[in-house]
Every structure is written in C-alpha cells, then in structure tokens.
mmCIF file of the N, C-alpha and C atoms, coordinates in Angstrom:
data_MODEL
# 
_entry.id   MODEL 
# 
loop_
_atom_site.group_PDB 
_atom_site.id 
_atom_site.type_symbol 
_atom_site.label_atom_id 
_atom_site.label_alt_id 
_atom_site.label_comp_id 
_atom_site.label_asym_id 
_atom_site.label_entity_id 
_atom_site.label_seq_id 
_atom_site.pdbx_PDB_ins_code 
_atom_site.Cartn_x 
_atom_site.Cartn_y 
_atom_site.Cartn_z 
_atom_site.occupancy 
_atom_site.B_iso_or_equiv 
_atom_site.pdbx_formal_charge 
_atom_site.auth_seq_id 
_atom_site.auth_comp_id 
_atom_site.auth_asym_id 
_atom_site.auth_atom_id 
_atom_site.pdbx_PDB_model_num 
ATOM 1   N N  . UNK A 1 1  ? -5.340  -14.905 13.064 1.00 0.00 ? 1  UNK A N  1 
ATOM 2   C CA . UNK A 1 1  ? -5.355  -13.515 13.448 1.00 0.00 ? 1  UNK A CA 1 
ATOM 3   C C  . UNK A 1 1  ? -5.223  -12.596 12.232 1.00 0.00 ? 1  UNK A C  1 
ATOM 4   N N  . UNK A 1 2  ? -4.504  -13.097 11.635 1.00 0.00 ? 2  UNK A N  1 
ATOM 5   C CA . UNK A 1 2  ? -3.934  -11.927 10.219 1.00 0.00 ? 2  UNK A CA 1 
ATOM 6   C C  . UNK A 1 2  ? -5.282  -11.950 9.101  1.00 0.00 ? 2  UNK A C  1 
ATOM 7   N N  . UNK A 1 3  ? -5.936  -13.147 9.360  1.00 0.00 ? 3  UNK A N  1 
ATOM 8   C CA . UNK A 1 3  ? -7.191  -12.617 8.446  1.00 0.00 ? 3  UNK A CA 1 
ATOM 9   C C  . UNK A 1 3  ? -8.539  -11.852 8.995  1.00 0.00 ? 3  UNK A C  1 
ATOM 10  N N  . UNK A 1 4  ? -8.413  -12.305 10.497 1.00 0.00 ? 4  UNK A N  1 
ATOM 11  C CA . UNK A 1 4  ? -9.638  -11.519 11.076 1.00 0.00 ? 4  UNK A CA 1 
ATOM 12  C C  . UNK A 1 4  ? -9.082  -9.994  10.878 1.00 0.00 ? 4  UNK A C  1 
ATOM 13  N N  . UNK A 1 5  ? -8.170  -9.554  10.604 1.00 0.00 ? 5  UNK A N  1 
ATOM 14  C CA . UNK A 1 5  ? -7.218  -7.958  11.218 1.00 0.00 ? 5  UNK A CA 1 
ATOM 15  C C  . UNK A 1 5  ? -7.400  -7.489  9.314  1.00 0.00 ? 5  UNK A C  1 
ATOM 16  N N  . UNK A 1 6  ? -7.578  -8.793  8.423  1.00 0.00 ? 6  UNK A N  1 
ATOM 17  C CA . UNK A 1 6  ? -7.893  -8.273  7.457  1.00 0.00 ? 6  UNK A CA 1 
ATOM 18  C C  . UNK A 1 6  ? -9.336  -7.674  6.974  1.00 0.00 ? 6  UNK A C  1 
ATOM 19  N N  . UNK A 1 7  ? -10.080 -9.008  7.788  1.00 0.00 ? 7  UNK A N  1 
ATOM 20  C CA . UNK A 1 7  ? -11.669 -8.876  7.693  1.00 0.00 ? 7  UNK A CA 1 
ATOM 21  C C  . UNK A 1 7  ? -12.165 -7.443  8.310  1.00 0.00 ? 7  UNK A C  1 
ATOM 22  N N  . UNK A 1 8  ? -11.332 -6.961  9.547  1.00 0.00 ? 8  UNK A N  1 
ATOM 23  C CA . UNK A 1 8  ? -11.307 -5.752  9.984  1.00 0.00 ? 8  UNK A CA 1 
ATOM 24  C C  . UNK A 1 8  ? -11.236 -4.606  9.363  1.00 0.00 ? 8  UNK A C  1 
ATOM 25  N N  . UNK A 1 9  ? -10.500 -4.672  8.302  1.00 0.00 ? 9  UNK A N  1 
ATOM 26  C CA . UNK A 1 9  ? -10.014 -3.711  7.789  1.00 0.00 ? 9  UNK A CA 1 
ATOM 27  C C  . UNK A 1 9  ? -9.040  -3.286  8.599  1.00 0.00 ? 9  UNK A C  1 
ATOM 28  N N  . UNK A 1 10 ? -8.010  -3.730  9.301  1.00 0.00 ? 10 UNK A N  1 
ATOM 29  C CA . UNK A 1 10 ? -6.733  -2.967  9.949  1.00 0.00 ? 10 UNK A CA 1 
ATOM 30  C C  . UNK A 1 10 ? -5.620  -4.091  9.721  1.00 0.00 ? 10 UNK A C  1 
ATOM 31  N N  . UNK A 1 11 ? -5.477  -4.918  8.509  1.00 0.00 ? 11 UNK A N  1 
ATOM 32  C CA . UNK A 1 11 ? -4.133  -5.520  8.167  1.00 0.00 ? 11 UNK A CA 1 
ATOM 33  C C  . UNK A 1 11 ? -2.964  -4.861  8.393  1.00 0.00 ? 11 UNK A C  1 
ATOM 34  N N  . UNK A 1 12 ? -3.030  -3.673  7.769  1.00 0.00 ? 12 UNK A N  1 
ATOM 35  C CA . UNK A 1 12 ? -1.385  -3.034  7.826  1.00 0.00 ? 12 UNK A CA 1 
ATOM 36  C C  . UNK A 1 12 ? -1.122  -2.674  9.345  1.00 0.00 ? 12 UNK A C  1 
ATOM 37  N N  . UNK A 1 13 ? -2.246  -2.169  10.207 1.00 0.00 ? 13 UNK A N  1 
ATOM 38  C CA . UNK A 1 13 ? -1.600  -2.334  11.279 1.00 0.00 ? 13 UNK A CA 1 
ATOM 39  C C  . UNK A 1 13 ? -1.227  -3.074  12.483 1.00 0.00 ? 13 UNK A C  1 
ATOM 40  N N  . UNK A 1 14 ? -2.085  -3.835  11.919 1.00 0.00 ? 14 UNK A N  1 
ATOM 41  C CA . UNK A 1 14 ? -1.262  -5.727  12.465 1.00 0.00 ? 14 UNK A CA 1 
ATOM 42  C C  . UNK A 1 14 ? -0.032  -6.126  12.065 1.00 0.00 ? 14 UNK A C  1 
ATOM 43  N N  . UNK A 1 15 ? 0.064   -5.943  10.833 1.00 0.00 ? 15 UNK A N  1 
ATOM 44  C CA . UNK A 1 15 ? 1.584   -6.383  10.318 1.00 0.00 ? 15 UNK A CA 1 
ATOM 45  C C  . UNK A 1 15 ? 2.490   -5.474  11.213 1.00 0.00 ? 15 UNK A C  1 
ATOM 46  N N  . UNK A 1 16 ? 2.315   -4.572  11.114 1.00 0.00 ? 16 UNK A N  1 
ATOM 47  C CA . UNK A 1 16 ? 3.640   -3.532  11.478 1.00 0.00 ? 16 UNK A CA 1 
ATOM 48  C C  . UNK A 1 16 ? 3.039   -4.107  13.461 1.00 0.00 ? 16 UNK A C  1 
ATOM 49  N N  . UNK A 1 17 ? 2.698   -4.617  13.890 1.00 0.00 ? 17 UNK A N  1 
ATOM 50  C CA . UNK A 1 17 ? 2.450   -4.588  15.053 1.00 0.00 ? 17 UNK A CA 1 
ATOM 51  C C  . UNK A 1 17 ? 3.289   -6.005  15.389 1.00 0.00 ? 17 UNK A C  1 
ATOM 52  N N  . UNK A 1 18 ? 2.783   -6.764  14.540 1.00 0.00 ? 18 UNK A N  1 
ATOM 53  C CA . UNK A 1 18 ? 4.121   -8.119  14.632 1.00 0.00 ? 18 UNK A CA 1 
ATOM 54  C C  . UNK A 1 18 ? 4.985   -7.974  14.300 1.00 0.00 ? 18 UNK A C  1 
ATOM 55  N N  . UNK A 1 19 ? 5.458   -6.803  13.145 1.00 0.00 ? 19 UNK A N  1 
ATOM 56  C CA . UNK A 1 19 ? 6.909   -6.565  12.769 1.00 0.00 ? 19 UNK A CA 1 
ATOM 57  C C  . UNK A 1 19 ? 7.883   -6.126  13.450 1.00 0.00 ? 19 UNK A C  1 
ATOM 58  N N  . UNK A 1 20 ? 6.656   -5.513  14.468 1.00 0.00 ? 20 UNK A N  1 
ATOM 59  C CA . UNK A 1 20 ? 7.652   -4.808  16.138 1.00 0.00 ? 20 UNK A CA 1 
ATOM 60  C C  . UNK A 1 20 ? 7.970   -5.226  17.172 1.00 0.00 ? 20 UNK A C  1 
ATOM 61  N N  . UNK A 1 21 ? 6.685   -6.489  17.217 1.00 0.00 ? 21 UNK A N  1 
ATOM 62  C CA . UNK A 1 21 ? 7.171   -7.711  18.469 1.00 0.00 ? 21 UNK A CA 1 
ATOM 63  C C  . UNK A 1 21 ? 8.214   -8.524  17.906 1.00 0.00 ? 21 UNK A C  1 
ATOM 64  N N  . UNK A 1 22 ? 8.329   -8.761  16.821 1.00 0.00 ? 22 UNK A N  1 
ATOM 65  C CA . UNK A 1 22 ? 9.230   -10.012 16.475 1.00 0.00 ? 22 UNK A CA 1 
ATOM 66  C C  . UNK A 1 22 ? 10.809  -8.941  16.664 1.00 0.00 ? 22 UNK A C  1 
ATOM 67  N N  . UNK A 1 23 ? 10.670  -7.987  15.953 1.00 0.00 ? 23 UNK A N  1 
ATOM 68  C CA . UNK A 1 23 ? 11.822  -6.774  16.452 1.00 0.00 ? 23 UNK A CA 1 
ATOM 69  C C  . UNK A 1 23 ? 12.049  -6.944  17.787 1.00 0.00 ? 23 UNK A C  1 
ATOM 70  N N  . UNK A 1 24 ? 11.459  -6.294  18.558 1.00 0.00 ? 24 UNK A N  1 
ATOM 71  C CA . UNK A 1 24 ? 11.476  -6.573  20.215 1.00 0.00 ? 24 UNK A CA 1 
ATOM 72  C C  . UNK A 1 24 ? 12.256  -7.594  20.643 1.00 0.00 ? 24 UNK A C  1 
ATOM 73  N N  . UNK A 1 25 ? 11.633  -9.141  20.507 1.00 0.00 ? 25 UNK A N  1 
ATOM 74  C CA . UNK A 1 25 ? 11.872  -10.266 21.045 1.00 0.00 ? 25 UNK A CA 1 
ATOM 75  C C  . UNK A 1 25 ? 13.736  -11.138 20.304 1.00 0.00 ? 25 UNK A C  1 
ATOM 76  N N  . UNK A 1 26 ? 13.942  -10.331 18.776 1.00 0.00 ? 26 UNK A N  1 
ATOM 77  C CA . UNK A 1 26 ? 15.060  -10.448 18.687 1.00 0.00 ? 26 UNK A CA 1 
ATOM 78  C C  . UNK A 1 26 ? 16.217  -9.407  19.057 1.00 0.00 ? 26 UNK A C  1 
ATOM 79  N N  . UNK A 1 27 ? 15.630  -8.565  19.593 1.00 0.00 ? 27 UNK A N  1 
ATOM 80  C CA . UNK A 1 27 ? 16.322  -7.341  20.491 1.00 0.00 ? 27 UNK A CA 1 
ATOM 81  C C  . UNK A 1 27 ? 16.722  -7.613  21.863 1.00 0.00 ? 27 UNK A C  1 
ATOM 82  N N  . UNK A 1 28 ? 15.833  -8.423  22.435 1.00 0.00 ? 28 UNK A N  1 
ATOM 83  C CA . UNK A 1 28 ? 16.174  -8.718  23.709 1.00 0.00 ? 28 UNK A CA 1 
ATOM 84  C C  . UNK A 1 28 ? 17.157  -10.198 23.688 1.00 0.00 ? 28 UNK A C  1 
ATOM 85  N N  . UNK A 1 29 ? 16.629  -11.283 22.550 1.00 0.00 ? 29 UNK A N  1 
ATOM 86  C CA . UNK A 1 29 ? 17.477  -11.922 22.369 1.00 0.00 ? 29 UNK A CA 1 
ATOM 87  C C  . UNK A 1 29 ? 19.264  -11.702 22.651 1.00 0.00 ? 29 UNK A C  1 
ATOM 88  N N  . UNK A 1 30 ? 19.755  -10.917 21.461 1.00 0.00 ? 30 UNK A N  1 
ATOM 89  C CA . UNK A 1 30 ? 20.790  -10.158 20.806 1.00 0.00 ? 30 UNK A CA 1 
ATOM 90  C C  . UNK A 1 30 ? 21.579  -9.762  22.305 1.00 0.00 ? 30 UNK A C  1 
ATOM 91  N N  . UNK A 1 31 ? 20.853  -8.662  23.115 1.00 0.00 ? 31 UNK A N  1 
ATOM 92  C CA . UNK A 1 31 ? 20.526  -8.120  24.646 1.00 0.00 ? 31 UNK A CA 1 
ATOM 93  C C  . UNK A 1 31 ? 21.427  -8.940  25.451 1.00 0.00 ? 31 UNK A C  1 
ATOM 94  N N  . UNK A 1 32 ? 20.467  -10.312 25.671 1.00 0.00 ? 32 UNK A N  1 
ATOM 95  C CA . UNK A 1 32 ? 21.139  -11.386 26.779 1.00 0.00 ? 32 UNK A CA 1 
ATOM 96  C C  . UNK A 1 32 ? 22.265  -12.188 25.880 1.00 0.00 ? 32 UNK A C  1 
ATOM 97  N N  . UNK A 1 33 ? 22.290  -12.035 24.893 1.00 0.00 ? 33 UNK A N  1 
ATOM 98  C CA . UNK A 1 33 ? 23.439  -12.729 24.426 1.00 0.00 ? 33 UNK A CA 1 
ATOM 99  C C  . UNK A 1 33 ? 24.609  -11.931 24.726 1.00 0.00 ? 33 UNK A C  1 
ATOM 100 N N  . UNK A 1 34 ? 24.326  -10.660 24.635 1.00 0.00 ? 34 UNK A N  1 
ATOM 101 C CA . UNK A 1 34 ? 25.674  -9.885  25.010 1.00 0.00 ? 34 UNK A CA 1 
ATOM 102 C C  . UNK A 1 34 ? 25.980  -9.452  26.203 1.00 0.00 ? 34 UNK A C  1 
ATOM 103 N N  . UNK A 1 35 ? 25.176  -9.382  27.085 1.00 0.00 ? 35 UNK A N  1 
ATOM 104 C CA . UNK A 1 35 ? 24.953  -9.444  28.446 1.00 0.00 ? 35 UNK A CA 1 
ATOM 105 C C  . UNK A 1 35 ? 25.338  -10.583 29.285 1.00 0.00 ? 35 UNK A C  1 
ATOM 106 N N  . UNK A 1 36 ? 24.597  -11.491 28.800 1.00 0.00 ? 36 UNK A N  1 
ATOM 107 C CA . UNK A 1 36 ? 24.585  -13.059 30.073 1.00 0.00 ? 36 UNK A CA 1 
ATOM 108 C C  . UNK A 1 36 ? 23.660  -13.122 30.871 1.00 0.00 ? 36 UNK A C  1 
ATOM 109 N N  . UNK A 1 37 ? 22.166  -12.259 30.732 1.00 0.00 ? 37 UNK A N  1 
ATOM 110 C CA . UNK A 1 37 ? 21.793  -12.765 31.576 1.00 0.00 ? 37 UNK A CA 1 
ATOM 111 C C  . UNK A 1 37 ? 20.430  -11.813 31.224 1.00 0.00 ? 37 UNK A C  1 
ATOM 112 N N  . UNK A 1 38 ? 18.999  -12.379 31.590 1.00 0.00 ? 38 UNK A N  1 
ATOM 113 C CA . UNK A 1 38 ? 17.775  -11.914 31.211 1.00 0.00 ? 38 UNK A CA 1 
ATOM 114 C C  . UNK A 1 38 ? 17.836  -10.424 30.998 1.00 0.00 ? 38 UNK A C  1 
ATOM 115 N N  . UNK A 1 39 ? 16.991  -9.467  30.455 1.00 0.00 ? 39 UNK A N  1 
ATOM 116 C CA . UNK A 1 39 ? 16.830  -8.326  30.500 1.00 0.00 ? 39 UNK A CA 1 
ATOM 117 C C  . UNK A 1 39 ? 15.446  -8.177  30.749 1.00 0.00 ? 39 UNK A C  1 
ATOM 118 N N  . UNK A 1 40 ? 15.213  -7.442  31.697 1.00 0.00 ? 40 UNK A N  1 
ATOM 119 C CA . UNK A 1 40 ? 13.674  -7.375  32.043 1.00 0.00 ? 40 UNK A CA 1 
ATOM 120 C C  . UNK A 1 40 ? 13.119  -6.079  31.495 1.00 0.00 ? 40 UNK A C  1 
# 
C-alpha cells in the first residue's frame, strides 16, 4: 500500500492516515483497559 500511495503521489497522506488508525486502535486499547470492557 505505502508504495502504490507513493506511486500516487499522496505518501504523506497515507502516512498520517495510518498514524491515526494506529492512534485510534491504541486509544481504544488504553479505553478497555481502563474500563473492562469493549468500547464501541
């Protein structure tokens, strides 16, 4: 993916687009850890 988004010409905003899911997904992590229980 990261080279077709380069071949595109839109790398940087792929990066910052995974930099925000991976954000996200350790946010919700963090979330149910302090919670106990899924966050939808």
């Amino acid at each position: 993916m990261q080279k077709m988004a380069q071949q595109g010409g839109f790398l940087e905003d792929w990066t910052k687009a995974n930099e925000l899911s991976k954000a996200r997904i350790t946010a919700q992590k963090d979330a149910e850890a302090i919670f106990g229980r899924p966050i939808k």
